[in-house]
DSSP file (Angstrom, degrees, kcal/mol; ACC not computed):
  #  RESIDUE AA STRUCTURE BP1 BP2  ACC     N-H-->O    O-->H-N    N-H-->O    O-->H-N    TCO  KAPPA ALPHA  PHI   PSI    X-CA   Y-CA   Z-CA
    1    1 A X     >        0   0    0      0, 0.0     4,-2.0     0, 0.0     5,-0.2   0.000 360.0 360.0 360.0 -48.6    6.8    0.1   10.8
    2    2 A X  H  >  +     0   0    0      2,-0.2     4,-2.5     1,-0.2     5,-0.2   0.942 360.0  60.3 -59.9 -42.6    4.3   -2.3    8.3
    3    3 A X  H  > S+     0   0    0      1,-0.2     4,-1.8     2,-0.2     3,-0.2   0.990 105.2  42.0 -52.3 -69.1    5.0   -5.0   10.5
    4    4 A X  H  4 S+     0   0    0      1,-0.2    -1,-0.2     2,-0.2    -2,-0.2   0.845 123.1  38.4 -65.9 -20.3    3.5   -3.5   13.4
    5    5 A X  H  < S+     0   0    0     -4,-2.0    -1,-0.2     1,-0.1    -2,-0.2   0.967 117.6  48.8 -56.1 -53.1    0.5   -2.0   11.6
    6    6 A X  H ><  +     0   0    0     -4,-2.5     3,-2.3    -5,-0.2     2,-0.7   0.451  68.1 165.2 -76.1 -27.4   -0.1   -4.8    9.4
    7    7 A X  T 3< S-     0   0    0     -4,-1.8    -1,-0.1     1,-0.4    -4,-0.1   0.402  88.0 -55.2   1.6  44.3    0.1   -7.7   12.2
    8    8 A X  T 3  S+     0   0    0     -2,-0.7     2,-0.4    -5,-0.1    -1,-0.4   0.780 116.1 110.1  73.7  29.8   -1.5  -10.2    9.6
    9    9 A X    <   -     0   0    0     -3,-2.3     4,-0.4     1,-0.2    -1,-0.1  -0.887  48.6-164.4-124.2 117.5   -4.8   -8.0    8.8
   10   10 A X  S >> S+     0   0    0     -2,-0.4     3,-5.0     2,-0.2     4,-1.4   0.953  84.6  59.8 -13.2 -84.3   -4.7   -6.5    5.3
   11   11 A X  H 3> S+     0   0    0      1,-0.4     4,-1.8     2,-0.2     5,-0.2   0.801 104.3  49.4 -68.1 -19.1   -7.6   -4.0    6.0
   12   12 A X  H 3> S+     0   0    0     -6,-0.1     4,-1.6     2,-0.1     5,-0.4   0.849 111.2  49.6 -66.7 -10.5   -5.6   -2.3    8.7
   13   13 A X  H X>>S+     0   0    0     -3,-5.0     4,-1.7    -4,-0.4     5,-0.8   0.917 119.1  43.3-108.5 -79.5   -2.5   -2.1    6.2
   14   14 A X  H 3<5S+     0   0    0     -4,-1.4    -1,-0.2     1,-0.2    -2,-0.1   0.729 109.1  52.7 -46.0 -27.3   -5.0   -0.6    3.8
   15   15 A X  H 3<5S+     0   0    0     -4,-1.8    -1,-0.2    -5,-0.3    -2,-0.2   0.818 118.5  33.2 -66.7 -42.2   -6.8    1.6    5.9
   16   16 A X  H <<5S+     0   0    0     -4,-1.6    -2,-0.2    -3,-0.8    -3,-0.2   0.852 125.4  41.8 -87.0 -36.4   -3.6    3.6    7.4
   17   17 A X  T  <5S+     0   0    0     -4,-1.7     8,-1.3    -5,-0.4     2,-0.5   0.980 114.8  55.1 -60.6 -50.4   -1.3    3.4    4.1
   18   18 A X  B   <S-A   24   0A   0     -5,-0.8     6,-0.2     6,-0.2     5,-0.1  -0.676  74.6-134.8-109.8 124.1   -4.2    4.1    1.7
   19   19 A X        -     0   0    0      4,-2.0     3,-0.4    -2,-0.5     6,-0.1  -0.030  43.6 -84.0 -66.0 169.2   -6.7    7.1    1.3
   20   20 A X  S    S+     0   0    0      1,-0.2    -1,-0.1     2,-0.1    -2,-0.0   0.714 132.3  39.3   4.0 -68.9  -10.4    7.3    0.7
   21   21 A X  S    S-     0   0    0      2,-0.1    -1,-0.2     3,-0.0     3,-0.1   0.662 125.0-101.0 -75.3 -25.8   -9.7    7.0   -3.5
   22   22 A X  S    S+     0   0    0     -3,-0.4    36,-0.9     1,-0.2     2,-0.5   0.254  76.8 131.7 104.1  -4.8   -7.0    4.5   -2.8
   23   23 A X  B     -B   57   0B   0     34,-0.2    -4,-2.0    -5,-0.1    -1,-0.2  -0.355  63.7 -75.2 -81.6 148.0   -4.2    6.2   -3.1
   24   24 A X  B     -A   18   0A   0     32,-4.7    -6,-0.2    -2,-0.5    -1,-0.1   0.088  35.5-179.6 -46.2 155.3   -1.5    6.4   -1.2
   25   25 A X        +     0   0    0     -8,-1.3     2,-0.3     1,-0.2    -7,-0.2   0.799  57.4  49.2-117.1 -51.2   -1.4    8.2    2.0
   26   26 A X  S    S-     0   0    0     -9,-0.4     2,-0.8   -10,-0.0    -1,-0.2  -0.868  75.8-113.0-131.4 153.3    2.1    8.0    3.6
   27   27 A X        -     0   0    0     -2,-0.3     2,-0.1    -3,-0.1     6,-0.0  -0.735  38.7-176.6-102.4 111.9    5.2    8.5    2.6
   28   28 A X        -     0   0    0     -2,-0.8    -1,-0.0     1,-0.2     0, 0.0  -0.388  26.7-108.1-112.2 171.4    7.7    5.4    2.4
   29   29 A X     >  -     0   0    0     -2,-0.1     4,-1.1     1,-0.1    -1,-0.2  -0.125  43.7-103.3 -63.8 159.3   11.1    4.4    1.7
   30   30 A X  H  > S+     0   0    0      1,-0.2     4,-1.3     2,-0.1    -1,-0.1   0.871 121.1  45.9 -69.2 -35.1   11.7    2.7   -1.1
   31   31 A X  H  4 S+     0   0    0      2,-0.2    -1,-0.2     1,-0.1     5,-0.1   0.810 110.7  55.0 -67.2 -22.6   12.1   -0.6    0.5
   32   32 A X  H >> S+     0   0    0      2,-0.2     4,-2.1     1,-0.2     3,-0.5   0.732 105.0  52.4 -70.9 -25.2    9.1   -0.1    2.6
   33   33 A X  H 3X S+     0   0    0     -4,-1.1     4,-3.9     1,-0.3     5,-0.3   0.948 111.3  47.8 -78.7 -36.8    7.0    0.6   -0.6
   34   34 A X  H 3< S+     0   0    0     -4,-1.3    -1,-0.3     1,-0.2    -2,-0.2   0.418 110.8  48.3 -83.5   6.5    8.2   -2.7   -2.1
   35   35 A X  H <> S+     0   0    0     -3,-0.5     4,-2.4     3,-0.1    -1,-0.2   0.695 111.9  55.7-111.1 -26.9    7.5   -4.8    1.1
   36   36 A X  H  X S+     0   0    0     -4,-2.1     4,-3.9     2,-0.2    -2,-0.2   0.990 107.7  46.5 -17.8 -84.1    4.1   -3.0    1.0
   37   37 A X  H  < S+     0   0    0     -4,-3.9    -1,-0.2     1,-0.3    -3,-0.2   0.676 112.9  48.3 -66.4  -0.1    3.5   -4.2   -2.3
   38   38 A X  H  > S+     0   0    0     -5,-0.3     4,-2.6     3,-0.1    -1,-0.3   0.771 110.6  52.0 -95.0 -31.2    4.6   -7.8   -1.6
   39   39 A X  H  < S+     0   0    0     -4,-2.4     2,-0.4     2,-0.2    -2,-0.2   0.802 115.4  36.5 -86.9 -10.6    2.6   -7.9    1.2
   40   40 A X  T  < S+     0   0    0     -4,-3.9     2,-0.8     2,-0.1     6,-0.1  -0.775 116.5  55.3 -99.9 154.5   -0.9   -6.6   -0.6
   41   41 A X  T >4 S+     0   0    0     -2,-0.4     3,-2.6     5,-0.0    -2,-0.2  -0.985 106.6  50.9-172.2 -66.5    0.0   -8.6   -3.9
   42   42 A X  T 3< S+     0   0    0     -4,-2.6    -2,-0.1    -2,-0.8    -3,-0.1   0.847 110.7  45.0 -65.2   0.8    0.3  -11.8   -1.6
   43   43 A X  T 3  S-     0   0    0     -5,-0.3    -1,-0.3     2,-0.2     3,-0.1   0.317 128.6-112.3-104.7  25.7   -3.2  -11.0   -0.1
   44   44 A X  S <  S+     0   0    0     -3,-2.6     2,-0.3     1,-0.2    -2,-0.1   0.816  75.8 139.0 -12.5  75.7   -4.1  -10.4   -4.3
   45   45 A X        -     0   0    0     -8,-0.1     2,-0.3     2,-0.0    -1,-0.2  -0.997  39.6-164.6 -91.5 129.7   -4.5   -6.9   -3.6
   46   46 A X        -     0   0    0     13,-0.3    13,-3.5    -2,-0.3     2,-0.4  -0.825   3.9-167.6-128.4 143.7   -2.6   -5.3   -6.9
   47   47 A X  E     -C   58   0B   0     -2,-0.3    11,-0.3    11,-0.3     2,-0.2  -0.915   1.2-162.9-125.6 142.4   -1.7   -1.8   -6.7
   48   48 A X  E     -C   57   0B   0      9,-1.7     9,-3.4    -2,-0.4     2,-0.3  -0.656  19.1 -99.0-120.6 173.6   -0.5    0.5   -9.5
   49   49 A X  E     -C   56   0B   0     -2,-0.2     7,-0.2     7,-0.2     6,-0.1  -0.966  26.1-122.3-137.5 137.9    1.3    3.9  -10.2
   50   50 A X     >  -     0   0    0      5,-1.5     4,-1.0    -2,-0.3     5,-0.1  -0.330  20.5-150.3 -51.5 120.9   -0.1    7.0  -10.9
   51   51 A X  T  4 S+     0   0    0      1,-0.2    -1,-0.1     2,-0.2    -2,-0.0   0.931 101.1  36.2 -78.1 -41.9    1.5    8.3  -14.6
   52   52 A X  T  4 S+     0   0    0      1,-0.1    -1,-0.2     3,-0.1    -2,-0.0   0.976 130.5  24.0 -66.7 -55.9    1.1   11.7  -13.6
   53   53 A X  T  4 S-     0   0    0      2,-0.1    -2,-0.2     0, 0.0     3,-0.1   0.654  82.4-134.6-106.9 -35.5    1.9   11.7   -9.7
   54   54 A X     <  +     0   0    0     -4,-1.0     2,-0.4     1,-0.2    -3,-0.1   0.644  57.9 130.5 115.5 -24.3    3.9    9.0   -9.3
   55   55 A X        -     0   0    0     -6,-0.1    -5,-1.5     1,-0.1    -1,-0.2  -0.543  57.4-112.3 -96.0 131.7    2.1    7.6   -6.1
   56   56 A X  E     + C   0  49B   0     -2,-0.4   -32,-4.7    -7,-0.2     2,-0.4  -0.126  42.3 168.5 -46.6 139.4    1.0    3.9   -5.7
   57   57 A X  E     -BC  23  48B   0     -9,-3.4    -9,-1.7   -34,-0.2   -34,-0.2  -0.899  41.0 -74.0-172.8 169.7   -2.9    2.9   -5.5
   58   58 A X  E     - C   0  47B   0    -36,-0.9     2,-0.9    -2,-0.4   -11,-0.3   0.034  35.2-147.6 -37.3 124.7   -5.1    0.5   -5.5
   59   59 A X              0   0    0    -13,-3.5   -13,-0.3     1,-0.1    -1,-0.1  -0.839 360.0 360.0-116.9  97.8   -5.9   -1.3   -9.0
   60   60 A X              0   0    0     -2,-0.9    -1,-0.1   -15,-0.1   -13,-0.1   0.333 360.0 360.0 -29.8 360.0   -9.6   -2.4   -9.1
């Protein structure tokens, strides 16, 4: 499923995964979230997790 969004542009990956605020948007497996986050961390986008909710987003 990442692959075929993600087809080597970043801002599509960010646009469908991740809302408005940056947070996450859709809801992944746990191996999907971790290929996610390898795949914005090698484009040094760095993502963090909410203490309250739980949910990945975007770390300015």
């Amino acid at each position: 499923l990442i692959d075929s969004i993600f087809k080597g542009n970043v801002d599509t990956l960010l646009s469908h995964f991740f809302d408005d605020n940056g947070f996450i948007a859709f809801e992944l497996s746990y191996d999907e979230e971790k290929y996610l986050i390898d795949i914005l961390y090698r484009n040094k986008i760095l993502v963090n997790v909410a203490c309250e909710s739980g949910y990945l987003y975007i770390d300015n």
